[in-house]
C-alpha positions in Angstrom: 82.2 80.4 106.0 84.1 76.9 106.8 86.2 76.7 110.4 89.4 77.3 108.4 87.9 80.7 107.0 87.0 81.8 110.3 90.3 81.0 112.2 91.9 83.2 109.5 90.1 85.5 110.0 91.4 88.8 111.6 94.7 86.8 111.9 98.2 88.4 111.0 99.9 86.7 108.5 103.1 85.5 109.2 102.5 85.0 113.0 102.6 82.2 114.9 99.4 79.9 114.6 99.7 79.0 118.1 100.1 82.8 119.2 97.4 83.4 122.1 96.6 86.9 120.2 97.5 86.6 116.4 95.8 89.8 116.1 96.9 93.1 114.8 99.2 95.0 117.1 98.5 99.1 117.4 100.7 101.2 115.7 101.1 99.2 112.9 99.6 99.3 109.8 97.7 96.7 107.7 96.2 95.5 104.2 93.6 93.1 104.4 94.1 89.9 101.9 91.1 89.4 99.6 90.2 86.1 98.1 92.3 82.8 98.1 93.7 80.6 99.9 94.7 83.6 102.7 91.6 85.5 102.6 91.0 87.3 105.7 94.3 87.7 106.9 96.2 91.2 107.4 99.4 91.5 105.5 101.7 94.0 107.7 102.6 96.6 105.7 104.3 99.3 107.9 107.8 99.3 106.8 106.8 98.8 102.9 108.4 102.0 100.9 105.8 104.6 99.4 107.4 103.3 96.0 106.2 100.1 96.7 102.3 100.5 97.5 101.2 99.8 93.7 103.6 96.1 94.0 102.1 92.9 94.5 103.2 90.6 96.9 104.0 86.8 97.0 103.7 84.8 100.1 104.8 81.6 101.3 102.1 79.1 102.2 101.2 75.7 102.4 97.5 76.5 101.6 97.7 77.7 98.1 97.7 75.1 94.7 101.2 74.6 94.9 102.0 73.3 98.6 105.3 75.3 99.4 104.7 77.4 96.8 103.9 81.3 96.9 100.4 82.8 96.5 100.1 86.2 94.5 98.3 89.2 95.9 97.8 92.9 93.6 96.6 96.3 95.0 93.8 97.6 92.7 93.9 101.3 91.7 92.1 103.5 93.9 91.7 100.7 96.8 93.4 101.4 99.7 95.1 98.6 102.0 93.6 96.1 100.1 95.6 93.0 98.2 93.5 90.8 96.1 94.3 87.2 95.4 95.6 87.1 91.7 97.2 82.9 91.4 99.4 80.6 92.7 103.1 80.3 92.2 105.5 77.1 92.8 
């Protein structure tokens, strides 16, 4: 695991890389991102409808293929609060 890996790590995405705790806050809950450019980080998913569990999700980022462009995460049946890594998008 490179320094970029590891300051990932157990980080929220979406927060504030400067944030002294970028961690996850209780009562919340949380789907780790598996693979790619984001792997490691937690994906808030608390607010996300029951109908939309089995959707995908694409994320800004400057870290992916496509600098500015969106990287692609997909539940997998049967896996729980998990998104895997699936491409890049411009």
């Amino acid at each position: 695991m490179n320094g970029d890996e590891q300051l990932l790590r157990g980080r929220v995405y979406g927060r504030d890389h400067d944030d002294p705790d970028p961690g996850p806050l209780p009562h919340r809950t949380y789907a780790v991102l598996i693979g790619g450019p984001l792997d490691g980080l937690l994906l808030d998913i608390t607010d996300r409808r029951p109908e939309e569990s089995g959707d995908g999700v694409a994320l800004p980022t400057e870290l992916g293929r496509f600098p500015g462009g969106r990287v692609l995460y997909d539940p997998r049946p049967g896996v729980g609060h998990r998104l895997y890594y699936s491409g890049d998008t411009p």
